[in-house]
C-alpha positions as CSV (number, residue, x, y, z in Angstrom):
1,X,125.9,123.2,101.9
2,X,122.3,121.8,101.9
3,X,121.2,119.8,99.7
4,X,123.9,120.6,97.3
5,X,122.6,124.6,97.7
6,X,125.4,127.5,98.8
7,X,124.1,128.3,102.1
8,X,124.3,132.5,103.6
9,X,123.4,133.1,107.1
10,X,122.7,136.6,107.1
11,X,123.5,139.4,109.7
12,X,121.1,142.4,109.8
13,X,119.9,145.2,111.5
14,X,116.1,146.3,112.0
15,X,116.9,148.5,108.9
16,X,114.2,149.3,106.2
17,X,117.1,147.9,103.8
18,X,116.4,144.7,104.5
19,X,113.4,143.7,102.9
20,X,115.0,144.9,99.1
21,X,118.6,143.3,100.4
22,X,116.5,140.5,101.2
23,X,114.8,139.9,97.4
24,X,118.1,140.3,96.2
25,X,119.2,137.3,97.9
26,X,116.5,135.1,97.5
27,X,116.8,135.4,93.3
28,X,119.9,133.8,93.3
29,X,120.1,130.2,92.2
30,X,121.0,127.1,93.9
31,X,120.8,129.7,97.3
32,X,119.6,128.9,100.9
33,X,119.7,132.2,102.6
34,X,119.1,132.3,106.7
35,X,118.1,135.3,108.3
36,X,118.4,134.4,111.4
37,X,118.1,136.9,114.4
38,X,118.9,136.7,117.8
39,X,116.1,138.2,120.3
40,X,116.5,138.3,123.7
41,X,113.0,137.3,124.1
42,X,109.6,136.1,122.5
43,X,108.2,139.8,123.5
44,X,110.7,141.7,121.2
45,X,109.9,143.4,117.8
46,X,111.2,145.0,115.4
47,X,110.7,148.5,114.6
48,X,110.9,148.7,110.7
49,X,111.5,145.0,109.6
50,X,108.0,143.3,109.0
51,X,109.0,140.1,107.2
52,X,108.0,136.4,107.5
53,X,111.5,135.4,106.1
54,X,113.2,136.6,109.4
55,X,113.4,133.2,112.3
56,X,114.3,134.6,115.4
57,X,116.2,132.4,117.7
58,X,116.1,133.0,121.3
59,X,119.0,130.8,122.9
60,X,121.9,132.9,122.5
61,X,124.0,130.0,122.7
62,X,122.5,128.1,119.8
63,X,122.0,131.5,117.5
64,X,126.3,131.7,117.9
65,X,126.3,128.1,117.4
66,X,125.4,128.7,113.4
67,X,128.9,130.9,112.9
68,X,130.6,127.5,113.0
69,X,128.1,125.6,111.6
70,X,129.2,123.2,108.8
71,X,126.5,124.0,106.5
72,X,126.6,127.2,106.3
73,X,129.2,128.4,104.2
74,X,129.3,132.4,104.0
75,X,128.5,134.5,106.6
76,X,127.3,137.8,104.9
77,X,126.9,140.9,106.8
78,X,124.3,143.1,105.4
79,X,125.9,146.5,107.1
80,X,128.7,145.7,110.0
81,X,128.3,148.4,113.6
82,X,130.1,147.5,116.0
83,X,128.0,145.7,118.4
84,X,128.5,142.9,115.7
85,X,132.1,142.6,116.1
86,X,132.0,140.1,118.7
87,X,130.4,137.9,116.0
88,X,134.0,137.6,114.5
89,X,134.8,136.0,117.7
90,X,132.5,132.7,116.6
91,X,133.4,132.2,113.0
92,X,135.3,129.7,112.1
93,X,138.2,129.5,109.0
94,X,136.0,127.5,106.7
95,X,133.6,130.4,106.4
96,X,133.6,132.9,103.6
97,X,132.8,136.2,104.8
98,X,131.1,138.7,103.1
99,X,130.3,142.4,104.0
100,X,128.1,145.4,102.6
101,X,129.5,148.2,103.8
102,X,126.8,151.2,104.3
103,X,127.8,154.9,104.5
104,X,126.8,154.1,108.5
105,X,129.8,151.7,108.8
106,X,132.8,153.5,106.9
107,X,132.1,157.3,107.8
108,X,131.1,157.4,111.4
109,X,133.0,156.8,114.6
110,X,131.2,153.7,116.3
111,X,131.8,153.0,120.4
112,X,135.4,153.2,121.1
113,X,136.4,152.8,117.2
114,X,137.5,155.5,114.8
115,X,135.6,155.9,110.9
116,X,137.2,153.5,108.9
117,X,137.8,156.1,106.3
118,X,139.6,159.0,107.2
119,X,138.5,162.1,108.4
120,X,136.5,163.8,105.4
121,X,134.6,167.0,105.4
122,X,130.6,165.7,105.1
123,X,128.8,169.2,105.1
124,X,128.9,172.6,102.8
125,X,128.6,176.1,104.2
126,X,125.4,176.6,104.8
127,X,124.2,173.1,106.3
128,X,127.4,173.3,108.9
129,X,126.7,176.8,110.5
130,X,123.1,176.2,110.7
131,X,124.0,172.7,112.3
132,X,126.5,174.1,114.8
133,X,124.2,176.5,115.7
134,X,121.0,174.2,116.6
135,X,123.2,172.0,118.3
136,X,124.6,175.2,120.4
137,X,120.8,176.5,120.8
138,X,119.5,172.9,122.1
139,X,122.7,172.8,124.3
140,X,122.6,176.3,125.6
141,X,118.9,176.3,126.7
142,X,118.4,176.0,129.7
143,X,114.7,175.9,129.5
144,X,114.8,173.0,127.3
145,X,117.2,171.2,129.6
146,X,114.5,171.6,132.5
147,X,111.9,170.9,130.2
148,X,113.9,167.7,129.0
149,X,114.6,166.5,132.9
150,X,111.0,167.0,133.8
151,X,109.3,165.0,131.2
152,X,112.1,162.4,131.7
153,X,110.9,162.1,135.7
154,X,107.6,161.3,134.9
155,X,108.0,159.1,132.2
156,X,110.2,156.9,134.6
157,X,107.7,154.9,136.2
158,X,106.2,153.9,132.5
159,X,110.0,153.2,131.6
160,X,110.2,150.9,134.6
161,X,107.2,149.4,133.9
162,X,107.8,148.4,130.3
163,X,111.1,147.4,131.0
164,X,109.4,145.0,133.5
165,X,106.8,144.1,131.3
166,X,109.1,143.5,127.8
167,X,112.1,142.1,129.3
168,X,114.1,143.6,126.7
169,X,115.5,146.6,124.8
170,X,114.7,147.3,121.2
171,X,118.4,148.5,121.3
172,X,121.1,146.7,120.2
173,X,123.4,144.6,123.0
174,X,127.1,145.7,123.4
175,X,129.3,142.4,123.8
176,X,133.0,143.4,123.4
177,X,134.6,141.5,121.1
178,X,138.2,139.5,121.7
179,X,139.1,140.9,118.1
180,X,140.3,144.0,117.3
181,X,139.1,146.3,114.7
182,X,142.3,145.3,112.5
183,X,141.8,142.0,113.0
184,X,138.2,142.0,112.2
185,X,138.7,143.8,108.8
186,X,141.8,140.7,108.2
187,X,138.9,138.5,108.3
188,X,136.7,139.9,106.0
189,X,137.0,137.8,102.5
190,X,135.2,140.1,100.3
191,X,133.4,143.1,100.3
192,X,130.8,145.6,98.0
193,X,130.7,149.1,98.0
194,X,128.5,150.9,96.2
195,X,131.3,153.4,95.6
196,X,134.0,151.8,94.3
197,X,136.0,155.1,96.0
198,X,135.1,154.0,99.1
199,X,136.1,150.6,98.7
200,X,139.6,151.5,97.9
201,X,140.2,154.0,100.6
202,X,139.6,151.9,103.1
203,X,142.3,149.5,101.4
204,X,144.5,152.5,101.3
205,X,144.3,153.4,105.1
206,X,144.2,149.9,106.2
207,X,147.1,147.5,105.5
208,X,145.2,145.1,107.0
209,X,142.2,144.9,104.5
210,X,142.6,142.4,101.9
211,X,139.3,141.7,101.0
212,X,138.1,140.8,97.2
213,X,135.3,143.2,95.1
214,X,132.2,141.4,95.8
215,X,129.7,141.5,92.8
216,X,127.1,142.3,95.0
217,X,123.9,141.2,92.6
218,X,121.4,143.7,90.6
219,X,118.4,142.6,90.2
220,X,115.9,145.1,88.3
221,X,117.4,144.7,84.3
222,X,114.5,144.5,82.9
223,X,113.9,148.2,83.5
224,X,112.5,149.8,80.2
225,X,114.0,152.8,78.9
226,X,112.2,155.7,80.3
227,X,112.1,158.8,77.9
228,X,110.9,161.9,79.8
229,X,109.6,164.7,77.3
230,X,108.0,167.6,79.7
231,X,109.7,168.7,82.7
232,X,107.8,167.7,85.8
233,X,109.3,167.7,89.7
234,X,112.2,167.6,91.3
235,X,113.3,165.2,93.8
236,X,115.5,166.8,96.5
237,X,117.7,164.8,97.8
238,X,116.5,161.2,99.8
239,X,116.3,161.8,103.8
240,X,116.5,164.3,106.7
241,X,120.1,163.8,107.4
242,X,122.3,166.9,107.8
243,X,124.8,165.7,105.4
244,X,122.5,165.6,102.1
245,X,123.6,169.4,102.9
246,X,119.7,170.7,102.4
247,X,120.3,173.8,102.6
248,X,122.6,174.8,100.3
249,X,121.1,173.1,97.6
250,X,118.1,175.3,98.2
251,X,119.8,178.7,98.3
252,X,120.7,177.9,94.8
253,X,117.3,176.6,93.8
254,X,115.3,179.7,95.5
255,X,118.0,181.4,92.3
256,X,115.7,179.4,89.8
257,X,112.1,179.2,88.8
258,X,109.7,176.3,87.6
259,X,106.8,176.6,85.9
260,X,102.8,176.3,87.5
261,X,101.6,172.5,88.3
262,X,106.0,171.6,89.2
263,X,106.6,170.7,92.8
264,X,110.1,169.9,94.5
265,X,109.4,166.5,96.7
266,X,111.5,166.4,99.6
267,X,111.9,162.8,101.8
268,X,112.2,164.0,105.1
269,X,111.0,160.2,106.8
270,X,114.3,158.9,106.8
271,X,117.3,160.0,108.8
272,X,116.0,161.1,112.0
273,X,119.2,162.5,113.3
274,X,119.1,165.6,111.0
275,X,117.3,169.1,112.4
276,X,116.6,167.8,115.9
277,X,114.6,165.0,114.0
278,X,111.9,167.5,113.2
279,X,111.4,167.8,109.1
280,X,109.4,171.5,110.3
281,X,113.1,172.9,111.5
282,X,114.0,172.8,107.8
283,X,111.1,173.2,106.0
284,X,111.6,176.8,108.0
285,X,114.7,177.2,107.1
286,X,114.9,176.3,103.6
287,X,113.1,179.6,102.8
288,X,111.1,177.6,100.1
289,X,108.1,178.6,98.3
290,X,105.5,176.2,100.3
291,X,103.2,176.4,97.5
292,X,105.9,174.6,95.3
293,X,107.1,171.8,98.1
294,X,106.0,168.3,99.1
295,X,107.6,167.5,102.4
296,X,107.5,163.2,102.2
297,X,106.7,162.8,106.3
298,X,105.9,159.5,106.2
299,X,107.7,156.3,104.8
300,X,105.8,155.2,101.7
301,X,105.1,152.0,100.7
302,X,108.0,151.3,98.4
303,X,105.6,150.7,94.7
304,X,104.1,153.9,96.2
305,X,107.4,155.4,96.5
306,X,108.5,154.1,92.6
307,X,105.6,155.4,91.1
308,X,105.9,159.1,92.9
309,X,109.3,158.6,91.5
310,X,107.8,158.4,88.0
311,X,106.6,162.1,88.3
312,X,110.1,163.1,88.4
313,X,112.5,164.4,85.7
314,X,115.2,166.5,87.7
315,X,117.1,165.3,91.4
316,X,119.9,167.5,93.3
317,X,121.5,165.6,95.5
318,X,123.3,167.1,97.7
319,X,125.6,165.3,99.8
320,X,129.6,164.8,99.6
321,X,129.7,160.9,100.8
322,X,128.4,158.1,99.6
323,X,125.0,158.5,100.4
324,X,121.3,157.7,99.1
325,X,122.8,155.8,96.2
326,X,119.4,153.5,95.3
327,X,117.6,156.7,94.4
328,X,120.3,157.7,92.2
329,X,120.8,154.7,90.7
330,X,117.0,154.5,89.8
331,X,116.9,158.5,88.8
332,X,120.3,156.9,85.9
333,X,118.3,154.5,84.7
334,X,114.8,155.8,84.5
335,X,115.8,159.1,82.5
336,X,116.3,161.4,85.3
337,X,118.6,164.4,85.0
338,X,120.7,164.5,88.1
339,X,122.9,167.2,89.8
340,X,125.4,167.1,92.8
341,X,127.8,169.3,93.9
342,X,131.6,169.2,92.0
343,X,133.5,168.2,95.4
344,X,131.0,165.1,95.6
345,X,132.8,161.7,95.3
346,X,129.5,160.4,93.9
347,X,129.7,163.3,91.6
348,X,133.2,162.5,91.1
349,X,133.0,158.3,90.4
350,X,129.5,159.0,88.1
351,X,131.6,161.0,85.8
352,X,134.2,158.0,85.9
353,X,131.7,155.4,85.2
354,X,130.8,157.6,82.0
355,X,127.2,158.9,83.3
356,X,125.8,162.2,81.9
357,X,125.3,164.4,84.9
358,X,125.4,168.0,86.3
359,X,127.1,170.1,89.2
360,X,124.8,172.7,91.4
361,X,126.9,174.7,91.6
362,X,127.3,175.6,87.0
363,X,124.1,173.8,85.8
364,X,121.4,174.1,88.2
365,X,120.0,177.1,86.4
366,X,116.4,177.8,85.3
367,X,116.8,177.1,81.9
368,X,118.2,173.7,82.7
369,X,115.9,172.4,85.1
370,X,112.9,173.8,82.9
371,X,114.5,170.6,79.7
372,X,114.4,167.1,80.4
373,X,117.7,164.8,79.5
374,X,118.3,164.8,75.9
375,X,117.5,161.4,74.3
376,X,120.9,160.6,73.6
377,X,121.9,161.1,77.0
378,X,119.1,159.4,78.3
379,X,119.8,156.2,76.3
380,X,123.5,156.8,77.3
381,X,123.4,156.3,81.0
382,X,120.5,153.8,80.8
383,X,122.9,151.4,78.8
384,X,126.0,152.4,81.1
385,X,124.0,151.3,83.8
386,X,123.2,148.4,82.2
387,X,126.7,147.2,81.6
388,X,127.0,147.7,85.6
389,X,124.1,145.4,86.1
390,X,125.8,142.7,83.8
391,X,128.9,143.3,85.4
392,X,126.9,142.2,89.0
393,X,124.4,139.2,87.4
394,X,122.9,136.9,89.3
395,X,124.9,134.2,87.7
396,X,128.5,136.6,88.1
397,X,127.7,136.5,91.8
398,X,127.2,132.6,91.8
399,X,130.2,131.6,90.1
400,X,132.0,133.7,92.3
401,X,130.4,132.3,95.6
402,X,131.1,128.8,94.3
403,X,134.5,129.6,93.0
404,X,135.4,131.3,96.4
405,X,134.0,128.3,98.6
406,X,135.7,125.7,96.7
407,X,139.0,127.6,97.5
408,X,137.9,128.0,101.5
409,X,137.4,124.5,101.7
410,X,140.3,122.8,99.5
411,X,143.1,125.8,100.0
């Protein structure tokens, strides 16, 4: 501690997570939060992260130095790849260690490591041929591959050059760690997931996991209740990744109709990895109206991004895993009627929790996107949400940071 404050070194990547992650923290109480990043030199930058909170520390030495450090006393891992894992390596028994799993962490294979939770199947019908098939196309051409090998030769020399010039890789650095994947998880105190599913499969398949729920704080309850009267646009889904499952949400929405002056807003910024990274690949194959779409291109500022937000009374979202969970979160509490499809486990653990909302595949019908959420329903999930945000205070999270420490350091 510091000055009789809990202190939280934080581990992050150049994620645009981090800024909101980041203003989470920094409301707590009685809280010095450090988010410290190594950089292998003065000439590196992030890509995404734009913050004055962030110290980068430049002597690798000294930045693994702080994992033992006496002061700090959580070490809190805002997402964990596994070019992190060699961290574990430097922490020392006195720490409490915290992680925030991310969809990235738990469903995907990383390096040499398997997906933490077992194999699941992440796209419908539709989404996977379509997928399969690009990926065959891209293969497959032999053009492209030219094409590809050719622009790579002359962009060599520039390569070199900036290489030369930078010193450094925006890329994250591989250091295998001493631990093993078992052993890293064993060390892992608590942990929040924002799917409480998630969290107990991975107890489930591994033993090894002991890890407490961590009331990962909420800050925004002094949200109003939002009563939407006329029907107005439709959010579809939250990024460009394959697994939102695009396009089989729209082969049921080309089924419905909205009225004139109704758009369907489609985030296609985010998630690069889906449709070659190219938001025009799906925009031709959704077989949309265009006159009816707004393809999101560009990141938007995130009050920007709220207040578009506030145009919306309808959002399919359309993927299986856990998944784009801020946006629905915000579209519970802000009077949003919200379908995903039945096989969803956020479909699933919403109807657990109590929420009012709908499947694609039986109530995403003309009649029902052309009515808002009833009132009742409306003031239902806004106060089930609100018991969640109780449940994860500011003041919950403190008492169990303090609590927790005491035990680390008098056991």
């Amino acid at each position: 501690m510091i000055n009789n404050k809990i202190v939280i070194l934080h581990v992050f990547i150049d994620g645009m997570h981090f800024h909101k992650a980041a203003d989470i923290y920094d409301s707590l109480p009685n809280v010095e939060n450090l988010y410290f990043f190594y950089a292998p030199s003065k000439n590196f930058e992030f890509s995404k992260i734009k913050d004055s909170r962030v110290k980068f520390i430049y002597n690798f030495k000294e930045y693994l130095s702080y994992f033992s450090n006496p002061d700090i006393d959580v070490i809190l891992f805002q997402s964990l790849p596994y070019h992190y894992y060699y961290l574990f390596d430097y922490i020392d028994d006195s720490k409490f260690v915290v992680w925030w799993m991310w969809g990235y962490d738990i469903y995907n294979g990383q390096g040499e490591f398997p997906a933490l939770i077992p194999e699941m199947e992440l796209y419908k019908p539709l989404t996977k041929q379509f997928r399969e098939q690009l990926m065959e196309k891209t293969k497959l051409s032999l053009t492209a591959q030219i094409e590809r090998k050719i622009s790579w030769l002359i962009r060599l020399p520039l390569r070199v050059v900036v290489k030369l010039l930078r010193k450094h890789k925006n890329t994250p650095q591989v250091i295998k760690a001493r631990k093993t994947q078992d052993e890293i998880l064993a060390r892992i105190d608590a942990s929040y997931a924002p799917l409480d599913a998630d969290f107990f499969r991975i107890k489930e398949s591994h033993t090894c996991f002991h890890a407490e729920k961590f009331p990962n704080p909420i800050i925004e309850m002094d949200i109003p209740i939002v009563l939407k009267k006329n029907a107005g646009n439709i959010l579809i889904n939250h990024s460009l990744t394959y697994t939102v499952n695009h396009l089989d949400v729209f082969q049921v929405l080309r089924r419905t109709q909205i009225c004139e002056g109704r758009k369907f807003i489609v985030p296609v910024s985010y998630g690069i990895y889906g449709y070659n990274g190219n938001p025009e690949i799906l925009e031709r194959a959704s077989r949309m109206d265009p006159e009816k779409m707004i393809w999101l291109t560009k990141i938007l500022p995130f009050e920007e991004y709220k207040s578009l937000l506030g145009t919306v009374t309808h959002a399919v979202f359309g993927m299986l895993r856990q998944q784009g969970m801020w946006n629905v979160n915000l579209c519970l509490r802000t009077g949003v009627k919200i379908y995903l499809f039945k096989d969803s486990i956020v479909y699933r653990e919403l109807k657990e929790r109590g929420y009012v909302c709908f499947s694609i595949e039986d109530d995403l019908t003309t009649e029902s996107l052309s009515s808002c959420l009833s009132e009742n329903d409306t003031r239902h999930n806004y106060y089930t949400f609100m018991k969640r945000c109780q449940e994860h205070s500011l003041q919950n999270c403190i008492n169990f940071l303090e609590n927790r420490i005491a035990m680390k350091k008098n056991p």
